[in-house]
C-alpha positions in Angstrom: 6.2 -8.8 11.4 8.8 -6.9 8.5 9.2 -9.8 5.8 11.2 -9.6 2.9 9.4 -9.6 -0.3 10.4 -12.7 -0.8 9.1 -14.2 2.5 5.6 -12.2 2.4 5.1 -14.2 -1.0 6.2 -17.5 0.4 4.0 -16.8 3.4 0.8 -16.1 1.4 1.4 -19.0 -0.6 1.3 -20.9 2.7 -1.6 -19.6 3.5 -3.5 -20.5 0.1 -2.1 -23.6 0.6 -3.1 -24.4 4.2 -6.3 -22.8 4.5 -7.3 -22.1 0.9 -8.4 -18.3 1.2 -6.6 -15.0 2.5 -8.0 -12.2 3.6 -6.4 -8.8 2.4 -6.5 -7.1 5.5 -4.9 -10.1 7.8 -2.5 -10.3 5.1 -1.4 -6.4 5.3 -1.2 -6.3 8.8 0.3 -9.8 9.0 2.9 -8.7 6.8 2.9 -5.3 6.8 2.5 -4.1 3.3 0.3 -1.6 1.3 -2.7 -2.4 -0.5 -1.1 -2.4 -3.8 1.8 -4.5 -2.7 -0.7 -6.7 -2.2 -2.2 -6.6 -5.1 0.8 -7.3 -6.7 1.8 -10.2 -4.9 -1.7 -11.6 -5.1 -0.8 -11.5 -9.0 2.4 -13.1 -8.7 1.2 -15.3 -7.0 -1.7 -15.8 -9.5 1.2 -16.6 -12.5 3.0 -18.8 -10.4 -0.1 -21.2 -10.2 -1.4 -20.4 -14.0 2.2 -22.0 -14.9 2.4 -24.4 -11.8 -0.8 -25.1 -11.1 -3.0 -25.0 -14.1 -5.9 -26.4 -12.8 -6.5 -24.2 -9.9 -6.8 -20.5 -9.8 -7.0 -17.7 -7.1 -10.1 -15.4 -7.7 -12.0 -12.8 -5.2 -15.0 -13.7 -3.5 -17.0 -10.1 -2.9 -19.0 -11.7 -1.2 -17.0 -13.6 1.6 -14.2 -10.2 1.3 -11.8 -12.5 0.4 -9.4 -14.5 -1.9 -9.4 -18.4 -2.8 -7.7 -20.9 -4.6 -10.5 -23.0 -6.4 -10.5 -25.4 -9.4 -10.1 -23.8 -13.0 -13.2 -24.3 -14.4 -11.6 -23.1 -17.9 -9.5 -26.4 -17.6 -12.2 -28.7 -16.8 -13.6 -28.8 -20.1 -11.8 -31.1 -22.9 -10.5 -29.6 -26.1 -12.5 -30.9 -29.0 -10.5 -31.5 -31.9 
C-alpha cells in the first residue's frame, strides 16, 4: 500500500509498539519505500522515543535481521552525585 510519510511513520510505530520488532524488508514492501527512507524513518522514530520514551530504545539485532524496541540500559543505572 502508498502511505503518506506521515502514515508509514505512524504505521511502524504501531508496529514497535504491538509486536516490539520490525523487520526492514516487511516494512519496505509493506509500505513501499527505499532502503534509505527507511533508514530515516527508523531514526525519527528513534528521536521520538529518546524524547518520549527515554527508557526504551530501538537498536538492530544482526543476528535476528531485525529492529527492536528494548529497555535503555544507559538509563537503568542511577546518577551518583
Amino acid at each position: 500500500m502508498l502511505l503518506s510519510k506521515g502514515q508509514a511513520l505512524l504505521f511502524i510505530y504501531e508496529r514497535f509498539a504491538k509486536e516490539k520488532r520490525v523487520t526492514k524488508a516487511s516494512i519496505q514492501d509493506i509500505c513501499q519505500i527505499s532502503s534509505i527512507t527507511f533508514k530515516r524513518y527508523v531514526g525519527e522514530i528513534r528521536g521520538y522515543y529518546a524524547q518520549v520514551h527515554p527508557d526504551y530504545e530501538i537498536i538492530y539485532d544482526r543476528k535476528k535481521d531485525c529492529y527492536l524496541v528494548q529497555k535503555n540500559q544507559k538509563n537503568n543505572n542511577p546518577i551518583e552525585e
